[in-house]
mmCIF file of the N, C-alpha and C atoms, coordinates in Angstrom:
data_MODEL
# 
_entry.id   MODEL 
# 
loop_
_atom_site.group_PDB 
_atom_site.id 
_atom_site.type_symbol 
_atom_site.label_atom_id 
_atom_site.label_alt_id 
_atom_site.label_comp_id 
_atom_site.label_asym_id 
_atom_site.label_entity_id 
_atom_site.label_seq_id 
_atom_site.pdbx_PDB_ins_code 
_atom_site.Cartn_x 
_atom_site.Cartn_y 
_atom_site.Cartn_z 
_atom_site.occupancy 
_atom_site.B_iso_or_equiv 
_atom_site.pdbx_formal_charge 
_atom_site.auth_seq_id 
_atom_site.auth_comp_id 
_atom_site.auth_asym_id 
_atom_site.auth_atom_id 
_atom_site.pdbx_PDB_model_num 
ATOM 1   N N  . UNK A 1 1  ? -8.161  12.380  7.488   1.00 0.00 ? 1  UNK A N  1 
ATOM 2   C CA . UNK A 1 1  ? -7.852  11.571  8.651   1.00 0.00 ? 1  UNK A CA 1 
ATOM 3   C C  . UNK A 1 1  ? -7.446  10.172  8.188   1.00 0.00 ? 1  UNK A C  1 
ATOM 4   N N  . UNK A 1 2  ? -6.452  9.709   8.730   1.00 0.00 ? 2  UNK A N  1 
ATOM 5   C CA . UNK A 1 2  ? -5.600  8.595   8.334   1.00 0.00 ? 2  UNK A CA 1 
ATOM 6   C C  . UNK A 1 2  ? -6.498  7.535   8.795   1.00 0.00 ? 2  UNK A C  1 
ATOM 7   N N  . UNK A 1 3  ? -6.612  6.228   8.039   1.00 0.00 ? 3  UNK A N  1 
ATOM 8   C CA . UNK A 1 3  ? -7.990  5.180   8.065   1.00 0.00 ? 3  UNK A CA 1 
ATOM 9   C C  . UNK A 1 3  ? -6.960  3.921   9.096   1.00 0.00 ? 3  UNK A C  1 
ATOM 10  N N  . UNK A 1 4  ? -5.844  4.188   8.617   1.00 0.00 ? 4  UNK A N  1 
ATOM 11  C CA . UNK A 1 4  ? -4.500  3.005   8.958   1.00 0.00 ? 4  UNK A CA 1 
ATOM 12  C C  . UNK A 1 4  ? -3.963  3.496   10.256  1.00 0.00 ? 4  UNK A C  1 
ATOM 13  N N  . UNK A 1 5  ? -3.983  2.946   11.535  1.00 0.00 ? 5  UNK A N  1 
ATOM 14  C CA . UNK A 1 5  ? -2.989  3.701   12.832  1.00 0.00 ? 5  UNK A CA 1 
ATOM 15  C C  . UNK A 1 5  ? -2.043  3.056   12.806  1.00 0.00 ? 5  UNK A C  1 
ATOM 16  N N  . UNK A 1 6  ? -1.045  4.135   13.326  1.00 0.00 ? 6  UNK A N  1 
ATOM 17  C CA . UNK A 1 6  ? 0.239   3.604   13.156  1.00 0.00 ? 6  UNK A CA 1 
ATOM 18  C C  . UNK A 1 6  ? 0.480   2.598   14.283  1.00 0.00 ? 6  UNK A C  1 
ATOM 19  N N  . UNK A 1 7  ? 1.324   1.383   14.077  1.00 0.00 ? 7  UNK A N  1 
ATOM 20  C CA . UNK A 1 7  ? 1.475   0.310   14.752  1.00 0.00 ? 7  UNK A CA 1 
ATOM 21  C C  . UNK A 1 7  ? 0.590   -0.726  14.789  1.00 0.00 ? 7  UNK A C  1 
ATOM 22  N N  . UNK A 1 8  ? -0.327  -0.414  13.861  1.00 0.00 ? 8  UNK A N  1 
ATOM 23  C CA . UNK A 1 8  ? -1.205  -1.800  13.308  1.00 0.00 ? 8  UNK A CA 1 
ATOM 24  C C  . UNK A 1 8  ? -0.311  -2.695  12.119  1.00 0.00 ? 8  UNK A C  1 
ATOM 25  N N  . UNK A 1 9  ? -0.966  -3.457  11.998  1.00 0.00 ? 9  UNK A N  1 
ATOM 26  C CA . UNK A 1 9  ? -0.304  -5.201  11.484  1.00 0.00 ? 9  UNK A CA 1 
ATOM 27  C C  . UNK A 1 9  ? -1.065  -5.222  10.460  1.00 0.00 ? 9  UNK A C  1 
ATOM 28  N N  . UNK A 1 10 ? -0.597  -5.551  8.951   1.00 0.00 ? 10 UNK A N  1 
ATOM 29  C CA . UNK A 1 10 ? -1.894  -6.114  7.967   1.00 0.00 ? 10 UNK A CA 1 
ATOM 30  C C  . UNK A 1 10 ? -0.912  -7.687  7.582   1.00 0.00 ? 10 UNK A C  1 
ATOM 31  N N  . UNK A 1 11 ? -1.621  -8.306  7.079   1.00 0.00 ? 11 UNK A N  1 
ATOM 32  C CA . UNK A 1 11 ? -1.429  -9.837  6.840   1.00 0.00 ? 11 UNK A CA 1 
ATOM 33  C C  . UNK A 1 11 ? -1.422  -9.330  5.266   1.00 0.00 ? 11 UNK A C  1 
ATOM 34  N N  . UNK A 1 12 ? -0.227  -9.873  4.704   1.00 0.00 ? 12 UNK A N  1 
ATOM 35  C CA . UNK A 1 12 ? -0.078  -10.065 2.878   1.00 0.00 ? 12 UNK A CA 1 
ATOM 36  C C  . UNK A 1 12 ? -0.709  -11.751 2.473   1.00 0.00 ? 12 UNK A C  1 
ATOM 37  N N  . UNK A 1 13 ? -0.877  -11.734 1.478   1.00 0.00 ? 13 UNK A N  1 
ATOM 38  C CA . UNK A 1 13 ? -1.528  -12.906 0.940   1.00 0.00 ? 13 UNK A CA 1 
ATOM 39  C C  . UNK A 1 13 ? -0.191  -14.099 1.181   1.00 0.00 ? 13 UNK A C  1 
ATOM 40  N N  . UNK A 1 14 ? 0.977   -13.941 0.902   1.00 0.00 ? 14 UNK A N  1 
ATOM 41  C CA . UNK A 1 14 ? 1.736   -14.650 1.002   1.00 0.00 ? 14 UNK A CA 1 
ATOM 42  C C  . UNK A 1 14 ? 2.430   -14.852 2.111   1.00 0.00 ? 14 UNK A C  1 
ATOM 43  N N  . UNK A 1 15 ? 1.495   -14.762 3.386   1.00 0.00 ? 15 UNK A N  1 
ATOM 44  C CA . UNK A 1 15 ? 1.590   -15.023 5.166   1.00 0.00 ? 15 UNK A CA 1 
ATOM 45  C C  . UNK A 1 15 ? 2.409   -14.323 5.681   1.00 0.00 ? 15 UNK A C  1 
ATOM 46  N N  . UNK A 1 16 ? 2.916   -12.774 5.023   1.00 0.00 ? 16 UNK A N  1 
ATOM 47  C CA . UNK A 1 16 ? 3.719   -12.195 5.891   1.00 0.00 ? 16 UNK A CA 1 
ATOM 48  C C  . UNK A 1 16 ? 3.044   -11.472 6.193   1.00 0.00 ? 16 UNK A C  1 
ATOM 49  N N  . UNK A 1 17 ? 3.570   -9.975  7.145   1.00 0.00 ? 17 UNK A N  1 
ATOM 50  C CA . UNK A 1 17 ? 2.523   -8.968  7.746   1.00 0.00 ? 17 UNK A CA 1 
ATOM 51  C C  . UNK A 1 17 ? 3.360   -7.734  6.977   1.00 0.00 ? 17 UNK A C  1 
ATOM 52  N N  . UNK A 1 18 ? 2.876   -6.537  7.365   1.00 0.00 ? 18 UNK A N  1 
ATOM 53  C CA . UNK A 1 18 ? 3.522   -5.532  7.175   1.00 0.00 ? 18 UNK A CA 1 
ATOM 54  C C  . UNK A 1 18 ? 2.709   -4.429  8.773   1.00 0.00 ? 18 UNK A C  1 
ATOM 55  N N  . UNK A 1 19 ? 3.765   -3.511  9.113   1.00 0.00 ? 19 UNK A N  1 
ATOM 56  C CA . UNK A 1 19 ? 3.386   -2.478  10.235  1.00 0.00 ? 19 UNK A CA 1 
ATOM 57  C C  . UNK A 1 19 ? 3.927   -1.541  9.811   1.00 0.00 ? 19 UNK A C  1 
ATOM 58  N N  . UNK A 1 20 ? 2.570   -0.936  9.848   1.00 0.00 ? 20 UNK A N  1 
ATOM 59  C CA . UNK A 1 20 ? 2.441   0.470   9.772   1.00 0.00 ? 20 UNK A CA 1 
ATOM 60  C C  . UNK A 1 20 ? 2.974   1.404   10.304  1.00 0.00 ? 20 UNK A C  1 
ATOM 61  N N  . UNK A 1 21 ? 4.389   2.271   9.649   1.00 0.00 ? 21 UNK A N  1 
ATOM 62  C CA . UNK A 1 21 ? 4.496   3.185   10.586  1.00 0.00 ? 21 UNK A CA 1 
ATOM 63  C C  . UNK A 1 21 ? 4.400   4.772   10.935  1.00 0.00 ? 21 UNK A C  1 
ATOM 64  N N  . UNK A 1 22 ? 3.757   5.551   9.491   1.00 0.00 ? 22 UNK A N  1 
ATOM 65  C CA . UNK A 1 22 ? 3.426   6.429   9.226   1.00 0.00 ? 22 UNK A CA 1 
ATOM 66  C C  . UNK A 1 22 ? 2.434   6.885   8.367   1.00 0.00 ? 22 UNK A C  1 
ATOM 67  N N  . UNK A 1 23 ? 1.579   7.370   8.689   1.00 0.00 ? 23 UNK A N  1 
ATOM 68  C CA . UNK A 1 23 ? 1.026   8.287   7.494   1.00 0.00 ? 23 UNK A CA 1 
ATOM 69  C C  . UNK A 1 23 ? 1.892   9.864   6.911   1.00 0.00 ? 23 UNK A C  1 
ATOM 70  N N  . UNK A 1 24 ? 1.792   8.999   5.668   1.00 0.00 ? 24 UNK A N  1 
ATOM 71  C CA . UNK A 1 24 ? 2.291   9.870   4.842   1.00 0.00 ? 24 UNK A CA 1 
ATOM 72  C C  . UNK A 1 24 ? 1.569   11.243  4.304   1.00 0.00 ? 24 UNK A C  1 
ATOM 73  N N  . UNK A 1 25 ? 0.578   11.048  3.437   1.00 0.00 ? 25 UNK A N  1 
ATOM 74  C CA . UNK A 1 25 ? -0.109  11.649  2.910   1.00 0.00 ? 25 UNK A CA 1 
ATOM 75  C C  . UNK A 1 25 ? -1.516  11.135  2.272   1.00 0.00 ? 25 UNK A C  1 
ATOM 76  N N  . UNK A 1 26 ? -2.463  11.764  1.975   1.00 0.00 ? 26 UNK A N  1 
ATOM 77  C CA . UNK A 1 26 ? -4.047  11.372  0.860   1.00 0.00 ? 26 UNK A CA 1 
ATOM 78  C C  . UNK A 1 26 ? -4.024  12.241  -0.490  1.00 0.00 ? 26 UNK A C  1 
ATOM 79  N N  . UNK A 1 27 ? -4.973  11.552  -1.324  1.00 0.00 ? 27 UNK A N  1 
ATOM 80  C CA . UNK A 1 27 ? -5.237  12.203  -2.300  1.00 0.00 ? 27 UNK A CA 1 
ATOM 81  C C  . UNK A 1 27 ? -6.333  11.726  -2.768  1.00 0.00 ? 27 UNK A C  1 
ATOM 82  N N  . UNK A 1 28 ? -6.452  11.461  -4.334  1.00 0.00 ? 28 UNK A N  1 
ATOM 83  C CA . UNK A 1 28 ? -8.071  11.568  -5.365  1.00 0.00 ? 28 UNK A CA 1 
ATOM 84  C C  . UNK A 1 28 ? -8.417  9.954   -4.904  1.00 0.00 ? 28 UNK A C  1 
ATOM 85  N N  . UNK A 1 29 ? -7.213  9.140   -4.569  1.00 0.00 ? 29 UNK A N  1 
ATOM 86  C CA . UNK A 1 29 ? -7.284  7.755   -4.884  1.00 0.00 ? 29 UNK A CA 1 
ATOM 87  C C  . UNK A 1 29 ? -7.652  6.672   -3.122  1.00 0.00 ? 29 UNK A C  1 
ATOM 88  N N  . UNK A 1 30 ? -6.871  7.698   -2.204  1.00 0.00 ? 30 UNK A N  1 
ATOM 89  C CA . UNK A 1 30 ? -6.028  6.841   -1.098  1.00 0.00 ? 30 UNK A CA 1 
ATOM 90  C C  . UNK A 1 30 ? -5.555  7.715   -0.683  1.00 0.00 ? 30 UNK A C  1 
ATOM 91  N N  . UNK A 1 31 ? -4.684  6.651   0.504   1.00 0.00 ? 31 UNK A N  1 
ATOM 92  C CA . UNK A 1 31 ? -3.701  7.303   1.690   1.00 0.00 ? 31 UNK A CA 1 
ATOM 93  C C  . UNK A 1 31 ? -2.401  6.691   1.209   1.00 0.00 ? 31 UNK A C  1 
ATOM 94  N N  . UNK A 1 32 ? -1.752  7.299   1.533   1.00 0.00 ? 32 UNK A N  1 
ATOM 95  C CA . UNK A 1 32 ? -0.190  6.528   1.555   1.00 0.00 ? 32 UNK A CA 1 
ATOM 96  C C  . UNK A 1 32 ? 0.657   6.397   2.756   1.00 0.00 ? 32 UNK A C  1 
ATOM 97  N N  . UNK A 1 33 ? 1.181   5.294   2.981   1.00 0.00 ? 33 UNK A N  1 
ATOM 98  C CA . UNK A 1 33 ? 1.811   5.225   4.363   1.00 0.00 ? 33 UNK A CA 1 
ATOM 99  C C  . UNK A 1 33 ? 3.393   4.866   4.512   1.00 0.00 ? 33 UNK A C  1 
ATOM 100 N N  . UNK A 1 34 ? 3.932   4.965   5.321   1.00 0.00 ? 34 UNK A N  1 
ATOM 101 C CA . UNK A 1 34 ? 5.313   4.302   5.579   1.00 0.00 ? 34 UNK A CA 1 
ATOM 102 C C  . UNK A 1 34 ? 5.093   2.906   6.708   1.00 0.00 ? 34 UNK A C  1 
ATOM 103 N N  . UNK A 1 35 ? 5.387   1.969   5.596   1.00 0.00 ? 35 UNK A N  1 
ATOM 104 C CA . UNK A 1 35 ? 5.269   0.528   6.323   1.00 0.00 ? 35 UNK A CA 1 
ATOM 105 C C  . UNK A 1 35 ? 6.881   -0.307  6.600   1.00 0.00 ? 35 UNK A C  1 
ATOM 106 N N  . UNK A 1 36 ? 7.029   -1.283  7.585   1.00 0.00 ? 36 UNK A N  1 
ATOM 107 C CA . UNK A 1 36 ? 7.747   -2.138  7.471   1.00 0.00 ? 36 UNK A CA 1 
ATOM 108 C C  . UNK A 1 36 ? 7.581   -2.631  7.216   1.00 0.00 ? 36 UNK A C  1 
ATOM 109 N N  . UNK A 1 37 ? 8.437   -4.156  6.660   1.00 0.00 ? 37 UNK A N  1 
ATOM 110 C CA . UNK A 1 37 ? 7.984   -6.009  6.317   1.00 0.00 ? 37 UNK A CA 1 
ATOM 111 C C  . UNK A 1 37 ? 9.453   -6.267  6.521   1.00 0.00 ? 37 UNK A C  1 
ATOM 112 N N  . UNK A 1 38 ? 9.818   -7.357  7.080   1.00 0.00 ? 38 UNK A N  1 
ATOM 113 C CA . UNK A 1 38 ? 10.894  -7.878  7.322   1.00 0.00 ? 38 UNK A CA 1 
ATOM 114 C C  . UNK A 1 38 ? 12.326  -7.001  7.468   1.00 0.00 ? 38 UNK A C  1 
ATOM 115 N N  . UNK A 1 39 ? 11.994  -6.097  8.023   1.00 0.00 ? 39 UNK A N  1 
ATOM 116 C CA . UNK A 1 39 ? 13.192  -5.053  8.828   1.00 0.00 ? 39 UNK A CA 1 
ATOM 117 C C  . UNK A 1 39 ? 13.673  -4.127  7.120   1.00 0.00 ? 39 UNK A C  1 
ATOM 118 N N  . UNK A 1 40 ? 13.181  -3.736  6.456   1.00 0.00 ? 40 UNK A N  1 
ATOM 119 C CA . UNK A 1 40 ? 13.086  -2.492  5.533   1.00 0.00 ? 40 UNK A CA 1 
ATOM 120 C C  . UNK A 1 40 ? 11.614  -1.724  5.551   1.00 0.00 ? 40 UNK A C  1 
ATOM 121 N N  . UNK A 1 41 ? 12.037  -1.176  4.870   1.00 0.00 ? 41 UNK A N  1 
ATOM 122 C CA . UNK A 1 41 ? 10.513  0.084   5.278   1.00 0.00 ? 41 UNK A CA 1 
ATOM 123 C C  . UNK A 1 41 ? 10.468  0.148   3.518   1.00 0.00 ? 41 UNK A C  1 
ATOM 124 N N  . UNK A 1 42 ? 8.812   0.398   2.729   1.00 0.00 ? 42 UNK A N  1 
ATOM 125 C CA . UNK A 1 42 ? 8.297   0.552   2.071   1.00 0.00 ? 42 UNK A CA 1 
ATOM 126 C C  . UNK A 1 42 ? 7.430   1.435   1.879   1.00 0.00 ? 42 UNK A C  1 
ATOM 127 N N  . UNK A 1 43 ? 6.535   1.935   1.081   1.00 0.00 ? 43 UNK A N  1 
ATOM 128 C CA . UNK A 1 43 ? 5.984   2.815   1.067   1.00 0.00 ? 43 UNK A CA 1 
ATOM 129 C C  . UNK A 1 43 ? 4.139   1.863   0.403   1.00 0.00 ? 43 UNK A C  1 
ATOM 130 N N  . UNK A 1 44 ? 3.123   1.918   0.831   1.00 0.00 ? 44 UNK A N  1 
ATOM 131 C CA . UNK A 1 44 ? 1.762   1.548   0.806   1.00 0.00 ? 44 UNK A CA 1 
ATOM 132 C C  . UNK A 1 44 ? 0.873   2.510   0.732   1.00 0.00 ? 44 UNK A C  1 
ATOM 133 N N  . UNK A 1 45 ? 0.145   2.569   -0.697  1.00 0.00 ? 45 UNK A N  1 
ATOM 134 C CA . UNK A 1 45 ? -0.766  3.313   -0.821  1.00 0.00 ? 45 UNK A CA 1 
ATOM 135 C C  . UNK A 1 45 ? -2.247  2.334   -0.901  1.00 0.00 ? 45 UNK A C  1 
ATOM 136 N N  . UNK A 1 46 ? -2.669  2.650   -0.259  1.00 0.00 ? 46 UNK A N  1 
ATOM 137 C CA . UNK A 1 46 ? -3.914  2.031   0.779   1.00 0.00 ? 46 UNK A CA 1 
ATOM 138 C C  . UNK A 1 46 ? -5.258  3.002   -0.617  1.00 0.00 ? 46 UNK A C  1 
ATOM 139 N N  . UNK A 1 47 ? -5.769  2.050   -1.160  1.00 0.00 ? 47 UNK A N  1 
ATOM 140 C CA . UNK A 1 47 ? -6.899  2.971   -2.060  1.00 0.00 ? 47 UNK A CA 1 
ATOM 141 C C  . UNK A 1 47 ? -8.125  2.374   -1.519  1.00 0.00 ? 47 UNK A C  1 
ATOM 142 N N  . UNK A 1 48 ? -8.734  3.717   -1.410  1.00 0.00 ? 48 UNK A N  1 
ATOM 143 C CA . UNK A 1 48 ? -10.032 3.546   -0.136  1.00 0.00 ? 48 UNK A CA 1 
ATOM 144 C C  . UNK A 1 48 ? -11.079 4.691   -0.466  1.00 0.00 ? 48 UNK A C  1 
ATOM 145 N N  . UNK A 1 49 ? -10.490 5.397   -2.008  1.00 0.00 ? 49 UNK A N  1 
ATOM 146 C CA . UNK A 1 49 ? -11.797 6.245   -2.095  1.00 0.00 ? 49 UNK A CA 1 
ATOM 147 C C  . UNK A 1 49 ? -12.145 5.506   -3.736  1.00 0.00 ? 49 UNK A C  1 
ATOM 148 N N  . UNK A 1 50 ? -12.153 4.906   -4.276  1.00 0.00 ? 50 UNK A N  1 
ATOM 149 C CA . UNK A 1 50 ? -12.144 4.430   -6.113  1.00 0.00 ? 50 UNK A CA 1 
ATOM 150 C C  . UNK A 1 50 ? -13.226 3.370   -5.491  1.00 0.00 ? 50 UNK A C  1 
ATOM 151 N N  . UNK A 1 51 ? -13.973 2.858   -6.561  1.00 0.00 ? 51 UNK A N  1 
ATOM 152 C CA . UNK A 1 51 ? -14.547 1.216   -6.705  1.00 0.00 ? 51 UNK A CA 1 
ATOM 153 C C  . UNK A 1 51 ? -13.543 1.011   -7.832  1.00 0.00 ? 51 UNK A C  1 
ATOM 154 N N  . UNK A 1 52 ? -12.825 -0.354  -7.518  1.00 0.00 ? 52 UNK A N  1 
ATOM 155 C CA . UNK A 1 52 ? -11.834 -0.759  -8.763  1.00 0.00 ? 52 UNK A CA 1 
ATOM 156 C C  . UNK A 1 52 ? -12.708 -1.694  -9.774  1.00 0.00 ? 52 UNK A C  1 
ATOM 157 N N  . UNK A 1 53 ? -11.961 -1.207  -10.796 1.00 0.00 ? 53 UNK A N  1 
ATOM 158 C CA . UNK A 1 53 ? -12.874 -2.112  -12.290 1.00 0.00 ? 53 UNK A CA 1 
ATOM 159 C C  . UNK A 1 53 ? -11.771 -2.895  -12.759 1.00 0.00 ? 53 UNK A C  1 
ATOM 160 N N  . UNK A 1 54 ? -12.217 -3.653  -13.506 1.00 0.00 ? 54 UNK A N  1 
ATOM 161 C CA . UNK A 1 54 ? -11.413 -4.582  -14.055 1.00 0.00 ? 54 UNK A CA 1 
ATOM 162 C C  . UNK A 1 54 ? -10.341 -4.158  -14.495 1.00 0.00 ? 54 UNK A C  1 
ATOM 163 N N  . UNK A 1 55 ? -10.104 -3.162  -15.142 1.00 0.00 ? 55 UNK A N  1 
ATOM 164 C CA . UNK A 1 55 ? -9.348  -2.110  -15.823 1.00 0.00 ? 55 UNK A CA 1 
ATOM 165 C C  . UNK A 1 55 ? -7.740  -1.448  -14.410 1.00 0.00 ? 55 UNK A C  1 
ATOM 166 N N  . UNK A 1 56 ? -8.574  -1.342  -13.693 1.00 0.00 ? 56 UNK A N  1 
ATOM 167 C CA . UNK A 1 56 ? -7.680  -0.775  -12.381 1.00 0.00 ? 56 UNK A CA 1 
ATOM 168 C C  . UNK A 1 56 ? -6.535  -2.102  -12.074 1.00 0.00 ? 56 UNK A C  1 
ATOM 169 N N  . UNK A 1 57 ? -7.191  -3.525  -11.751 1.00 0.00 ? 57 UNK A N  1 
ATOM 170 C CA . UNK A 1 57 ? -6.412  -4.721  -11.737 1.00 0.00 ? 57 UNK A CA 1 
ATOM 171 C C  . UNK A 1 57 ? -5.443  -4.925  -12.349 1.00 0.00 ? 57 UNK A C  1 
ATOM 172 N N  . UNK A 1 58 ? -5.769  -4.838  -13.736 1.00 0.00 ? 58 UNK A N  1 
ATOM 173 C CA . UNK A 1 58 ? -4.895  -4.795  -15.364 1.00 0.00 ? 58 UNK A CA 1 
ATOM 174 C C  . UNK A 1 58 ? -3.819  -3.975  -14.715 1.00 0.00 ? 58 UNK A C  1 
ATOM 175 N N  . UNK A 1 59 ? -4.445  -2.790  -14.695 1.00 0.00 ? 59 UNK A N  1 
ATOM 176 C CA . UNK A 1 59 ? -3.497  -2.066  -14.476 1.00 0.00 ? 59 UNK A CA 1 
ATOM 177 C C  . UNK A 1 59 ? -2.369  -2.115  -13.100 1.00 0.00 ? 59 UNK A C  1 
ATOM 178 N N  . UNK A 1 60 ? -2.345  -2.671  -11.890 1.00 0.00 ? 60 UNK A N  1 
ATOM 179 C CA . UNK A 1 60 ? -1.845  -3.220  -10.416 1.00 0.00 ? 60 UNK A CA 1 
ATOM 180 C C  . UNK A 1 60 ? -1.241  -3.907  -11.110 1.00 0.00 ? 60 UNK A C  1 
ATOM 181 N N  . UNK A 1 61 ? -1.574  -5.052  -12.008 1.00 0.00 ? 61 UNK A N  1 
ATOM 182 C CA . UNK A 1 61 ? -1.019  -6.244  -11.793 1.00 0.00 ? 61 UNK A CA 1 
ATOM 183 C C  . UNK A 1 61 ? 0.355   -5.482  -13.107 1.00 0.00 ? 61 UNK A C  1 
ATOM 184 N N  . UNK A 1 62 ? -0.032  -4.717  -14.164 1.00 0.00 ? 62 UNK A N  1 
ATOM 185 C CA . UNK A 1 62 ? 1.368   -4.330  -15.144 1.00 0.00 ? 62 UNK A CA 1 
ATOM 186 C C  . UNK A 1 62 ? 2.175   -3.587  -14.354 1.00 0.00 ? 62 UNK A C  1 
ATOM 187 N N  . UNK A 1 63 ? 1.892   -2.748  -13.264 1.00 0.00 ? 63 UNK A N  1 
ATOM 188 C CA . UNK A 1 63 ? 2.698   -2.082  -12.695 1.00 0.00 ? 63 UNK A CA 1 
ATOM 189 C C  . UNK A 1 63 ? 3.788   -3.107  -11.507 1.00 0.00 ? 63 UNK A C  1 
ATOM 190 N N  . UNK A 1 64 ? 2.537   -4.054  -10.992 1.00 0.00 ? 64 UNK A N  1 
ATOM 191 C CA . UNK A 1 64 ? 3.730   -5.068  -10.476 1.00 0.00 ? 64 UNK A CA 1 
ATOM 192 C C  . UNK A 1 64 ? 4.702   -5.805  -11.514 1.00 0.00 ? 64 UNK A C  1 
ATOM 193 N N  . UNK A 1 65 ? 4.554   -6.334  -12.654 1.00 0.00 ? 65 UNK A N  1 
ATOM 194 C CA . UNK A 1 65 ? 5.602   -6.394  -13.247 1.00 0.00 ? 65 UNK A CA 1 
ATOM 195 C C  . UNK A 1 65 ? 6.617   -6.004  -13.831 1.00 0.00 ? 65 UNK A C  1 
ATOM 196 N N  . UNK A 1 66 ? 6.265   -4.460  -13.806 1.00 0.00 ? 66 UNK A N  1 
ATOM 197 C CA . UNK A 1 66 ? 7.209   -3.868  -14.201 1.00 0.00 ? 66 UNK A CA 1 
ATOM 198 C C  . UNK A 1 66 ? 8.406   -3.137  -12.905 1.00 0.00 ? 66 UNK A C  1 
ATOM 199 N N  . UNK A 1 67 ? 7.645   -3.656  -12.265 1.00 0.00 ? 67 UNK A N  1 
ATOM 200 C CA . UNK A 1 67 ? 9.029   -3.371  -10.691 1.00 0.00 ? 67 UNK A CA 1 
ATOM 201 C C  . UNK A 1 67 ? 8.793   -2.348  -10.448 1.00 0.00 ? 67 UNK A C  1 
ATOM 202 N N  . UNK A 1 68 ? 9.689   -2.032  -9.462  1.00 0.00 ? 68 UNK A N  1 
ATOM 203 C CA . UNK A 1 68 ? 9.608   -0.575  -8.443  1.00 0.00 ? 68 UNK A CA 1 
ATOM 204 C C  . UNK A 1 68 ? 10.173  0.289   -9.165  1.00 0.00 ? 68 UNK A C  1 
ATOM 205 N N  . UNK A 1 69 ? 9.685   1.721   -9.190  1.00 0.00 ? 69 UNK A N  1 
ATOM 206 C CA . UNK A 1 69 ? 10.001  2.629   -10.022 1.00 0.00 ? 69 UNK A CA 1 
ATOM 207 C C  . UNK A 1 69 ? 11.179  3.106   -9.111  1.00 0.00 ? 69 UNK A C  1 
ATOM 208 N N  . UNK A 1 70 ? 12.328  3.084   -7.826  1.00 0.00 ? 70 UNK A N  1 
ATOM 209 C CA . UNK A 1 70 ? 13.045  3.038   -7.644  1.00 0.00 ? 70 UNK A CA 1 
ATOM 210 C C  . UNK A 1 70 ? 13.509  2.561   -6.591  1.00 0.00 ? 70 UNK A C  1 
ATOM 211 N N  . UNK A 1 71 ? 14.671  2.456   -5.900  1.00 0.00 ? 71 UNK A N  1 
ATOM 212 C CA . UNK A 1 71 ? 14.940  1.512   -4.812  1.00 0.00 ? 71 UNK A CA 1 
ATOM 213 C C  . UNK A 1 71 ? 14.341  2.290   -3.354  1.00 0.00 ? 71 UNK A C  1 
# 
């Protein structure tokens, strides 16, 4: 059961929002959803079953630098 309803609002750290507009799918980690932010749609995987370790961060933060694995 999807934790995120569709047409809810989350606030990003850098004062924008994003809305929710699908659940996608779950797995070992999370849910994944189809979101908007400023009139394109993205994809948000929401992790809600892990406790993150320091190690997990490391790891968020190399994957944000290394960009989107495609457009």
């Amino acid at each position: 059961m999807p934790t995120l309803k569709n047409g809810s609002q989350l606030p990003l750290v850098d004062g924008r929002s994003i809305r929710i507009s699908a659940f996608i799918d779950e797995g070992g980690q999370g849910e994944v959803y189809r979101v908007e932010m400023d009139g394109a749609e993205y994809a948000l995987k929401w992790y809600s079953k892990i406790t993150p370790s320091e190690e997990f961060y490391k790891n968020i933060l190399h994957n944000i630098r290394m960009g989107a694995p495609a457009d």
